[in-house]
N, C-alpha and C positions, 0 to 999 in steps of 0.2 A: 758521498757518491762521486763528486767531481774528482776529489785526493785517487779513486781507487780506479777510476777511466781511465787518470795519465799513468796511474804505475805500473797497470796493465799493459798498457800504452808502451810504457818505457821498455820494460821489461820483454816483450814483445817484439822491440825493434832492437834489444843490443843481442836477441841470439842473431843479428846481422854479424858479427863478429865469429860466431860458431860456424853459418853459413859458408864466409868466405874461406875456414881453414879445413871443411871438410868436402868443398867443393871446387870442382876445378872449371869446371864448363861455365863461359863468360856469359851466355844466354838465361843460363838456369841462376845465376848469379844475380845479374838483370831483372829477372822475374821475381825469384824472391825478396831481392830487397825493396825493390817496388811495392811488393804488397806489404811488406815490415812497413816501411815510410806510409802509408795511405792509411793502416792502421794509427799509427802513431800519429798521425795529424787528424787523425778525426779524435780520439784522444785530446790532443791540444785544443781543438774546438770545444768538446764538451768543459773541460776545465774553465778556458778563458771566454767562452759563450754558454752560459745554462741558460741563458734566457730561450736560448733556440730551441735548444731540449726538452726543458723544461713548461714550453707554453703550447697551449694550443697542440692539441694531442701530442705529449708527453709520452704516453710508454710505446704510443705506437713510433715514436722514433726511439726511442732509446730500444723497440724489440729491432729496430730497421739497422742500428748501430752493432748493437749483440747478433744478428745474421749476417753482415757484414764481414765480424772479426772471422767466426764460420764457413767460410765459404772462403777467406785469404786462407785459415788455416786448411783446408781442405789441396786450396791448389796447390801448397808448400808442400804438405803429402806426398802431392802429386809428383811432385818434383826430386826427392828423396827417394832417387831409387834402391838404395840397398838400405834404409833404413828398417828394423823392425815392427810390425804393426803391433806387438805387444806394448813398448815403447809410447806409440802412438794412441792404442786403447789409453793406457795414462793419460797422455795429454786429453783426449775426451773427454775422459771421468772429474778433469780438474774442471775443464771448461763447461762441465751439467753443473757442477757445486758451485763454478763464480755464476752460470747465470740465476739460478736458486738465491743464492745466499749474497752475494756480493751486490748486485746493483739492484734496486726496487723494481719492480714490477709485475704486472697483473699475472694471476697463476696461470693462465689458460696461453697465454702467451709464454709464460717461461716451459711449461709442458711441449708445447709445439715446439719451442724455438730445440729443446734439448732432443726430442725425440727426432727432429730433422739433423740434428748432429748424429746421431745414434744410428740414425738407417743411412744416412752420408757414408759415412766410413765403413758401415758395413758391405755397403755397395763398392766404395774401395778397395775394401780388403780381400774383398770376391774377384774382382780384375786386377788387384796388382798384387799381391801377395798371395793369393793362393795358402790360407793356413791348412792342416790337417782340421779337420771338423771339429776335434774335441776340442782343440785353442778356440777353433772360431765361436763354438757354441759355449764356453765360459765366458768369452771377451763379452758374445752377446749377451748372457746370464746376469755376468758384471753388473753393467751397464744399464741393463732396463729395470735392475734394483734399485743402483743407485737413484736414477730418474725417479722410480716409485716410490722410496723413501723420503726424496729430498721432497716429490710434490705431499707427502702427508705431512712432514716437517715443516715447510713453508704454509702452507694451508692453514695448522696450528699455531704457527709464531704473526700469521697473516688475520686468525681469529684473535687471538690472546691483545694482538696491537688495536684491534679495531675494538675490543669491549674495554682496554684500558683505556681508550681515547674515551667513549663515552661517559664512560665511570668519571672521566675529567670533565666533561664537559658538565654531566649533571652536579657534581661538589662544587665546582666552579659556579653553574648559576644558584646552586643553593646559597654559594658564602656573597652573590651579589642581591637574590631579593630578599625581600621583608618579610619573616614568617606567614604575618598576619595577613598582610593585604595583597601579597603575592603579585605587588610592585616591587621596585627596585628599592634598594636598600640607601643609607647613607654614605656609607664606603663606594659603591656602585656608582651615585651622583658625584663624586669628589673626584674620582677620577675620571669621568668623563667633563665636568667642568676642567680638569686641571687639561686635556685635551682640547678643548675648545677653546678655550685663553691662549694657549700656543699656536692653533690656527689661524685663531685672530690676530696674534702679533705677525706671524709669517706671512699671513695672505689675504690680510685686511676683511677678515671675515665681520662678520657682524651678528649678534646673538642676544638674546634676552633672558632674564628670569624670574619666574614667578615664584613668589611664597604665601602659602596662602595655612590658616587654619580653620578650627569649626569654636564660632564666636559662642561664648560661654560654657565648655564643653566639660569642664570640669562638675557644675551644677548637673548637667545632663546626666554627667557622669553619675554622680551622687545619688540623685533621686529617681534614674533607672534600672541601675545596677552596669557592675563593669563587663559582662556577657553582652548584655545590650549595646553596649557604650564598642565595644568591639564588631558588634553587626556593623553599627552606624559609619563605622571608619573604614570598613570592609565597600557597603552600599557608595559611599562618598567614594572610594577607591576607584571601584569600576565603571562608576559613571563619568570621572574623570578620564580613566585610560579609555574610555571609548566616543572622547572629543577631542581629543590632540593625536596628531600626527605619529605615524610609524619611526619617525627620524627623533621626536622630540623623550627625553629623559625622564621620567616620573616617579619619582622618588618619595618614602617616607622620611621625614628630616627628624621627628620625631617624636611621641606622643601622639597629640591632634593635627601634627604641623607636615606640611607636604610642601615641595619644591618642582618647579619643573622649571627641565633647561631647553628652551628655543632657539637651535640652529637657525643661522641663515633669517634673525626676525627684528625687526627693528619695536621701538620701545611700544610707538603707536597699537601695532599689530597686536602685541602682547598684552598689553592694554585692552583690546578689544578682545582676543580672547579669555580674558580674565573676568571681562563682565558677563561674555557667555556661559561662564561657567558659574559666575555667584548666582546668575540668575536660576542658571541651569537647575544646581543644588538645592537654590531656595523652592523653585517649584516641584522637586520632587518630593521634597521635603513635608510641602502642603498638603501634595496627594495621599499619604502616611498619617496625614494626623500628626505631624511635629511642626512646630515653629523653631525650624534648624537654619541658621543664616552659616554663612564665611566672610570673613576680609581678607582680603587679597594686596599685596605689595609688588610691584613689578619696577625693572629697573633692566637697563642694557651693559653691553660693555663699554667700557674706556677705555680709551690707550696707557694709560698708567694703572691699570685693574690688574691686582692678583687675587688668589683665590678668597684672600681674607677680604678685601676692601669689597669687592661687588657683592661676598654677602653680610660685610656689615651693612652696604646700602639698602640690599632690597627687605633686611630685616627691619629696618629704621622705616621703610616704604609702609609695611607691613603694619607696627609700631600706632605709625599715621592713622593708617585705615582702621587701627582698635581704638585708638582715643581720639578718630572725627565722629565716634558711634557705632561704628562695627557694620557688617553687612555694607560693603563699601571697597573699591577698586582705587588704590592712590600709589601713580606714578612717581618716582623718585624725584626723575626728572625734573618734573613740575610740580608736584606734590598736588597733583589737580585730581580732586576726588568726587567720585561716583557712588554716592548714594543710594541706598534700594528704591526701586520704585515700583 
């Protein structure tokens, strides 16, 4: 969009070379290349500033920039006195299709902005040209097609982009959560840790994480059946996702085994919500009629941590927590464990 402001831009400002060889009057000289140059440096802004454009209502300046060009073109018109307004219908018709088609913006705004082109010039063309009626009422015919076409054409490439984004957005979180638990997937957690690690080195961030699984889950497995064995991982899912934070990552790692990554958490913290949650699990567990426990491993970053070392550690953490007896919280750190109680 920025590439197509300045060639407009450009292009815009070298009929300044046309200007001077078919006009001789130094005011009207003056005038037009004024408005060529004023065009052309707003041009040069949007290219070397999008920030300006681009932020904090966007299309209402970019529709302020597209009225702007309108309204230079219109004076230039102006100014051109033996020029043809059939000539000048053209230049219209390109200037409804660039603002259609060429630079982004909302429909209702590109409608306005073309239909004040459309009855502009026709208001010119009625005071300074004077056509025979049948010209004037083609030019006008022209014209308020074009408009009406391009607004059903945009509208349509404006629908087709907004359900393609969607359709992206929804494969996109499908290929991130878990079928099953309709948590976040592994893939999902690898690159958000692989995120966090790099914030952490750049900007001394600090972060935690947990892993945790369902102690003996294979028996359960066994002598429940594996339908049941999928409620359980499902019930364990949701009661997790609704004690951790909207910022924090919850992920199936795999099997019975679940990860979560704590932005912004130091080891203690995660620690502490690691026991609120074995607890957590164990007591719902009770109210069900199961004797369902978890061990949990938690561990922070390092400054020497990459994806593989932080979770061979809190797998090792984890590790701890099944052979000090299970049902049990043991920090990497200090390997200091939390027994059921």
């Amino acid at each position: 969009m920025r590439k197509v402001a300045l060639i407009v831009g450009s292009i815009f400002f070298l009929y300044s070379f046309y200007d001077f060889s078919s006009n001789s009057q130094f005011m009207v000289l003056v005038v037009l290349f004024l408005c060529r140059l004023t065009f052309l440096w707003l041009s040069v802004m949007f290219y070397f500033k999008p920030d300006y454009f681009l932020k904090s209502t966007p299309f209402l300046k970019i529709t302020i920039y597209q009225l702007i060009f309108i309204v230079l073109f219109f004076i230039i018109v102006m100014k051109y006195e033996d020029y043809h307004f059939l000539i000048q219908a053209f230049s219209i018709n390109v200037i409804v299709l660039g603002i259609f088609f060429l630079v982004p913006n909302l429909l209702h705004y590109k409608v306005c902005l073309s239909l004040f082109a459309l009855l502009g010039y026709m208001v010119i063309t009625l005071t300074k040209y004077h056509p025979p009626l049948l010209e004037f009422g083609s030019v006008f015919g022209y014209l308020s097609l074009a408009i009406f076409f391009s607004s059903i054409s945009s509208y349509s490439l404006g629908k087709y982009m907004r359900l393609d984004f969607v359709n992206k957005q929804y494969f996109k979180e499908l290929s991130t959560k878990d079928s099953l638990t309709n948590i976040y997937n592994r893939l999902k957690f690898n690159e958000a840790l692989s995120c966090e690690i790099e914030g952490a080195r750049r900007y001394g961030n600090s972060f935690s994480l947990i892993m945790f699984d369902i102690d003996h889950f294979k028996q359960f497995n066994d002598k429940n059946g594996h339908i049941f064995g999928d409620i359980v991982l499902i019930e364990i899912a949701n009661l997790v996702k609704g004690l951790v934070r909207g910022v924090d990552v919850f992920a199936r790692w795999g099997g019975e085994e679940f990860v979560i990554l704590l932005p912004q958490t130091h080891c203690q913290e995660a620690s502490a919500l690691a026991e609120r949650l074995r607890k957590s699990i164990c007591k719902e567990s009770m109210k069900k009629g199961m004797a369902l426990t978890c061990s949990f491993g938690v561990t922070s970053f390092c400054s020497q941590d990459d994806e593989d070392l932080i979770m061979d550690r809190v797998d090792r953490a984890l590790y701890k927590a099944k052979e000090g007896g299970r049902n049990a919280v043991v920090s990497e750190h200090n390997f200091h464990l939390r027994s059921s109680s």
